[in-house]
VEXDREN-2710 file (C-alpha; in Angstrom, 1 decimal):
% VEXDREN-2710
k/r/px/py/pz
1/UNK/108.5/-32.7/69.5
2/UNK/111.8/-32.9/70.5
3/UNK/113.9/-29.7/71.6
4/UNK/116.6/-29.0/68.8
5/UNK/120.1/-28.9/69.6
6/UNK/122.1/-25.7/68.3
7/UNK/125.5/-26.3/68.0
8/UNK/127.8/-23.4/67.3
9/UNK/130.2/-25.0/64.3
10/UNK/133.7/-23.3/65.4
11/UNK/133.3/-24.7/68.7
12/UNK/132.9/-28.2/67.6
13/UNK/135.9/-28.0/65.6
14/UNK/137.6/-26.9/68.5
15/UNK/136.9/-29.8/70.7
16/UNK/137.7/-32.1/68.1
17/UNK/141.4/-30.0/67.8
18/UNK/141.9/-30.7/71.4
19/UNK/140.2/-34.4/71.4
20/UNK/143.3/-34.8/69.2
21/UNK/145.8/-33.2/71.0
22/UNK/144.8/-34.7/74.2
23/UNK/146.1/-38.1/72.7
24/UNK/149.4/-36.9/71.2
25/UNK/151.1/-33.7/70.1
26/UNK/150.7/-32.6/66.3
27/UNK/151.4/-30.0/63.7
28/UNK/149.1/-27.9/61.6
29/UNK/149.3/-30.0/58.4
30/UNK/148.6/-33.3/61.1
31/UNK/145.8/-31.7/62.3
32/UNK/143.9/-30.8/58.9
33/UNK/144.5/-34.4/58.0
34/UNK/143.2/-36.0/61.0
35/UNK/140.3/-32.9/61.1
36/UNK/139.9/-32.4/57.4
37/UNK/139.4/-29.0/58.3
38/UNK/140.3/-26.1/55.6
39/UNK/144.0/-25.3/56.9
40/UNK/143.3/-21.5/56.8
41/UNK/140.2/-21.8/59.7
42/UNK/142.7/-24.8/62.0
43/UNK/145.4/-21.8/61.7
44/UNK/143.0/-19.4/63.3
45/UNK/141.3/-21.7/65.5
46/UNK/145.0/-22.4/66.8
47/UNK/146.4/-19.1/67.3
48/UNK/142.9/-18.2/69.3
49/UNK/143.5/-21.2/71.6
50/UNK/146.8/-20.4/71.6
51/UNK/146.3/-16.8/72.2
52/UNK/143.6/-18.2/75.7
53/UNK/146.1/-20.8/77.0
54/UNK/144.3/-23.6/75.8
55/UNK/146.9/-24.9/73.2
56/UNK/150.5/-24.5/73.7
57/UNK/153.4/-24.7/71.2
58/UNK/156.6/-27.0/72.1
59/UNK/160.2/-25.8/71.7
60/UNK/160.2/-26.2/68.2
61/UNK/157.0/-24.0/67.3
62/UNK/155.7/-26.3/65.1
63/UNK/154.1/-28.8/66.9
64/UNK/150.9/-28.0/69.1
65/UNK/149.9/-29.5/72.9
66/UNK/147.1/-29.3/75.0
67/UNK/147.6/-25.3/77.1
68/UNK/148.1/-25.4/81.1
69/UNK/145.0/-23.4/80.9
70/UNK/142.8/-26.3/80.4
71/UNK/144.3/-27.8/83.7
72/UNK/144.4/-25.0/85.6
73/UNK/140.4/-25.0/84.7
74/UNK/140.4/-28.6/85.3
75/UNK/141.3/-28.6/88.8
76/UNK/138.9/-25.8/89.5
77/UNK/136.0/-28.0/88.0
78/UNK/137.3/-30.7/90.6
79/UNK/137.6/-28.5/93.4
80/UNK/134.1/-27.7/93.5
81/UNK/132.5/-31.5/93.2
82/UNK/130.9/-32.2/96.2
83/UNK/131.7/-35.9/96.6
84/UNK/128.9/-36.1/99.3
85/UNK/126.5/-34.6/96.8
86/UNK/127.4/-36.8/94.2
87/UNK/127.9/-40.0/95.8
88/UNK/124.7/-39.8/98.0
89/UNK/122.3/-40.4/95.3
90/UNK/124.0/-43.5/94.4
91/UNK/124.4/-45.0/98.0
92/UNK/120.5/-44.5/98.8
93/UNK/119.6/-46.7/95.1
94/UNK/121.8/-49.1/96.3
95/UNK/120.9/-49.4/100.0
96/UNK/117.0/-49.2/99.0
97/UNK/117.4/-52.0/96.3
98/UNK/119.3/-54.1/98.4
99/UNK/118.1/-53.4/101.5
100/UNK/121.3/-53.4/103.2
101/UNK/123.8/-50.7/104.6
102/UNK/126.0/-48.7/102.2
103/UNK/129.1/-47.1/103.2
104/UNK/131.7/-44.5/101.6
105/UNK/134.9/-44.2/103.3
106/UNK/138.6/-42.7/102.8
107/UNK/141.8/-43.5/104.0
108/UNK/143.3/-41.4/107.3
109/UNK/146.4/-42.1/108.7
110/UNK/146.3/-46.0/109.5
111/UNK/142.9/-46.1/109.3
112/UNK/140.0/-45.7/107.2
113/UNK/136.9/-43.6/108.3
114/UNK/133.5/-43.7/107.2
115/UNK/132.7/-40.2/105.4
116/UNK/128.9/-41.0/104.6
117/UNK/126.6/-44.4/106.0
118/UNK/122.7/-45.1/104.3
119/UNK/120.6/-47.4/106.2
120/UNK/118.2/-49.0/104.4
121/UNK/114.4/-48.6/105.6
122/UNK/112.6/-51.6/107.7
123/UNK/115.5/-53.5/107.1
124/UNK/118.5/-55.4/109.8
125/UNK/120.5/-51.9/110.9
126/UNK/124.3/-52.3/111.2
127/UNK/126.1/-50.8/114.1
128/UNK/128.1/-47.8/112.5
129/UNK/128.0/-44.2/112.0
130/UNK/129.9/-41.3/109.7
131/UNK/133.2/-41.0/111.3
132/UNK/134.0/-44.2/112.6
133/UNK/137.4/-45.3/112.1
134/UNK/137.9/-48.7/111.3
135/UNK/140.6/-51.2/111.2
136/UNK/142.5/-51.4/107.5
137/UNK/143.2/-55.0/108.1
138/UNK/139.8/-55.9/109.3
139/UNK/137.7/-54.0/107.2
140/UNK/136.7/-55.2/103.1
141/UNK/137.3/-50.6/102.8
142/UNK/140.2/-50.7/104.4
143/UNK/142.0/-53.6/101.7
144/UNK/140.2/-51.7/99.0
145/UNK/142.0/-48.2/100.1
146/UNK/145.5/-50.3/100.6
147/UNK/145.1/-52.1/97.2
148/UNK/145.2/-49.1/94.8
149/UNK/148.7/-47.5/97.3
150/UNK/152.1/-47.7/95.5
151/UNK/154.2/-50.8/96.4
152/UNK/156.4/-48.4/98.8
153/UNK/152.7/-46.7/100.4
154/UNK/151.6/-50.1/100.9
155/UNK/154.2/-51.7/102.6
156/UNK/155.0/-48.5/105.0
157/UNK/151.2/-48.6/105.9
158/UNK/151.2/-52.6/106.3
159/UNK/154.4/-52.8/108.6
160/UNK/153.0/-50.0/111.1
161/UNK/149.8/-52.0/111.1
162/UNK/149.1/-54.7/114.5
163/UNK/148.2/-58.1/113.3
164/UNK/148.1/-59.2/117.4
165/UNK/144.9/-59.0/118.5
166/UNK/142.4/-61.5/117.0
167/UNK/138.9/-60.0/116.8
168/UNK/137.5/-63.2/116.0
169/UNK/138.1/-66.4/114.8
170/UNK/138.6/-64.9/111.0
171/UNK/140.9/-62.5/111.4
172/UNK/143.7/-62.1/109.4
173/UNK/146.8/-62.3/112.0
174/UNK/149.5/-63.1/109.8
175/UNK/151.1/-60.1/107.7
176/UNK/151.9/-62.2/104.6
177/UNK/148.6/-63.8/104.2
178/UNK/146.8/-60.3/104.4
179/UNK/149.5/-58.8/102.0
180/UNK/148.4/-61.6/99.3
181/UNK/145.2/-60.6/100.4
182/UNK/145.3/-57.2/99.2
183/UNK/147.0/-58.3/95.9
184/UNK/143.8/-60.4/94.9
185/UNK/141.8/-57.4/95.8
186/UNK/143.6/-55.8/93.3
187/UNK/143.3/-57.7/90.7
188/UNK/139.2/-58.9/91.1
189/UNK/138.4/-54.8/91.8
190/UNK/136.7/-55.9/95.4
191/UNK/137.4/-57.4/98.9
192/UNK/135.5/-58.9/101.7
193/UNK/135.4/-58.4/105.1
194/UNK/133.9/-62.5/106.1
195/UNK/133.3/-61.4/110.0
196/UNK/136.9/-60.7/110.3
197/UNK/136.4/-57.3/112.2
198/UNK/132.8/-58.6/114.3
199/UNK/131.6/-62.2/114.5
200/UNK/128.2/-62.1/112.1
201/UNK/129.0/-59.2/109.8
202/UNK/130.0/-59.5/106.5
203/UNK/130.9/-56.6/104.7
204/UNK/132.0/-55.8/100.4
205/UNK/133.7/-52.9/99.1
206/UNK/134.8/-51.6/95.6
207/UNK/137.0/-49.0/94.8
208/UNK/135.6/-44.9/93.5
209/UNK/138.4/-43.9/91.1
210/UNK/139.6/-40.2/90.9
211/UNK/139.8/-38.3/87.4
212/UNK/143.9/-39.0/87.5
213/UNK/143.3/-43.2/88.2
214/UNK/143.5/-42.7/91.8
215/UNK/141.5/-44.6/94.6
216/UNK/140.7/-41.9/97.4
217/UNK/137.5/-43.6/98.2
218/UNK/135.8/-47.0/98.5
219/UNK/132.3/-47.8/98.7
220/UNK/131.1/-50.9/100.9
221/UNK/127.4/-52.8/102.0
222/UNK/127.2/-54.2/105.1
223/UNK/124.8/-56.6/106.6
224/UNK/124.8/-59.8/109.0
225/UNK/125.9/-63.1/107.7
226/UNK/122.2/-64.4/107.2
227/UNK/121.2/-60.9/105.3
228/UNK/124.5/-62.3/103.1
229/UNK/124.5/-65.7/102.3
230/UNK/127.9/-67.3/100.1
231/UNK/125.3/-67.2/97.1
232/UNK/124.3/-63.7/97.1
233/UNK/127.8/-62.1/97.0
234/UNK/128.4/-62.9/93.5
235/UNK/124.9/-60.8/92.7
236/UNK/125.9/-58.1/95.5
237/UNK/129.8/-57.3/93.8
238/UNK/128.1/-56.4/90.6
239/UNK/125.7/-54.3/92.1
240/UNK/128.7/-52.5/94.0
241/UNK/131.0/-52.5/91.4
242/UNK/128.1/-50.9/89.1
243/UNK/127.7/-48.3/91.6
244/UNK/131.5/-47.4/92.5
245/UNK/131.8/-46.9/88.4
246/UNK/128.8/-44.5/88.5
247/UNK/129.9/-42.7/91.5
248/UNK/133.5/-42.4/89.8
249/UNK/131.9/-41.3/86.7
250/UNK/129.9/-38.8/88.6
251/UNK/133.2/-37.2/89.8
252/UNK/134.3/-36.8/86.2
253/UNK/136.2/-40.1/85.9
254/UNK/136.3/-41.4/82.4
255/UNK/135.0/-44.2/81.8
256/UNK/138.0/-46.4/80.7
257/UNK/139.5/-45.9/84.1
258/UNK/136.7/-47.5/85.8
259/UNK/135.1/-49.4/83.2
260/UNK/137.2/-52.6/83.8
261/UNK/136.0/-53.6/86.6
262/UNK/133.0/-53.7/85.3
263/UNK/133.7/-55.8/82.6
264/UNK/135.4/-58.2/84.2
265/UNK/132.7/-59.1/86.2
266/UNK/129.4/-58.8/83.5
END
């Protein structure tokens, strides 16, 4: 038998008050409306929340927003996600299923560094290790942590960045090309590093979006060229994609921030 949920009625009315607010400012008679809640109990449910910082009222004092409280409370719900302990789960199902190595990086400087690596068990083992810094403009992470930059981030990091030395015969070596490059990352939610950093490697990453739409993080799978053949990528970005949306999601991200990528490629 299942366990029955208890739900205490005054708080649900609450949430929905600030489900509301969190989409646009309203007044009292807009809120019973849009509630159809008795005005008498929204009045006191307001001037409580008001009264605890999480509803505010504007210049006017008619018209209700959401209360700083709720961000300040926000930020301290943030500040203590472990984005090891959360993402860790996720990089192990992956790596396991696919038998491949799994990667979560962030961008440092003019680099990106690898913050956590999975190898997969009795499977080919990639030559990497948390902390190793890797080439933006070689690497699938480091076009995935350039792709989500502002226009002005972007092309400060991209200018400072050598495109002399060719790695191997795939490297990118012209700035334009790799600048168009990031735009179609961009807009298809993953890259591909095709042995453009080490002759027989192939590596895919996805972005990790933040609560506020940001891309701190990217996850990637790595393997040799014969571990992933042209007809297993398509297969291999939904998997990733999958997993970058339930790693955002596990750091609080809602889902319509993350969801299109997912989507897009179904």
């Amino acid at each position: 038998m299942a366990e029955k949920k208890y739900q205490v009625p005054a708080l649900m009315r609450a949430k929905k008050i600030l489900d509301l607010l969190s989409k646009d400012e309203a007044d009292l008679q807009e809120l019973v409306n849009k509630t159809g809640f008795p005005k008498s109990s929204t009045y006191n449910l307001l001037q409580t929340m008001e009264d605890i910082g999480f509803v505010r009222r504007l210049n006017n004092g008619s018209k209700f927003a959401l209360g700083f409280r709720l961000y300040e409370l926000g930020n301290l719900a943030v500040a203590k996600v472990s984005i090891r302990d959360q993402a860790i789960v996720h990089l192990r199902a992956l790596s396991e299923s696919e038998k491949i190595t799994c990667h979560m990086g962030t961008l440092d400087g003019l680099e990106a560094v690898y913050l956590h690596k999975v190898d997969p068990q009795d499977s080919i083992l990639i030559n990497s290790w948390e902390g190793r810094r890797l080439s933006l403009n070689r690497s699938a992470m480091g076009k995935v942590l350039l792709a989500w930059l502002t226009e002005e981030q972007r092309t400060t990091i991209i200018d400072a960045l050598s495109f002399e030395e060719e790695r191997t015969p795939y490297t990118i070596t012209d700035k334009g090309s790799f600048l168009e490059e990031v735009r179609k990352v961009r807009k298809r939610f993953w890259a591909m590093d095709d042995q453009e950093d080490v002759l027989g490697i192939r590596c895919l990453a996805a972005p990790i979006f933040s609560p506020n739409g940001a891309v701190k993080y990217s996850l990637s799978v790595s393997s040799m060229v014969q571990n992933m053949p042209q007809e297993r990528i398509g297969p291999l970005c939904q998997r990733l994609l999958k997993t970058a949306g339930e790693i955002s999601s596990a750091l609080g991200t809602p889902r319509k921030i993350w969801s299109q990528m997912l989507e897009e490629h179904e």
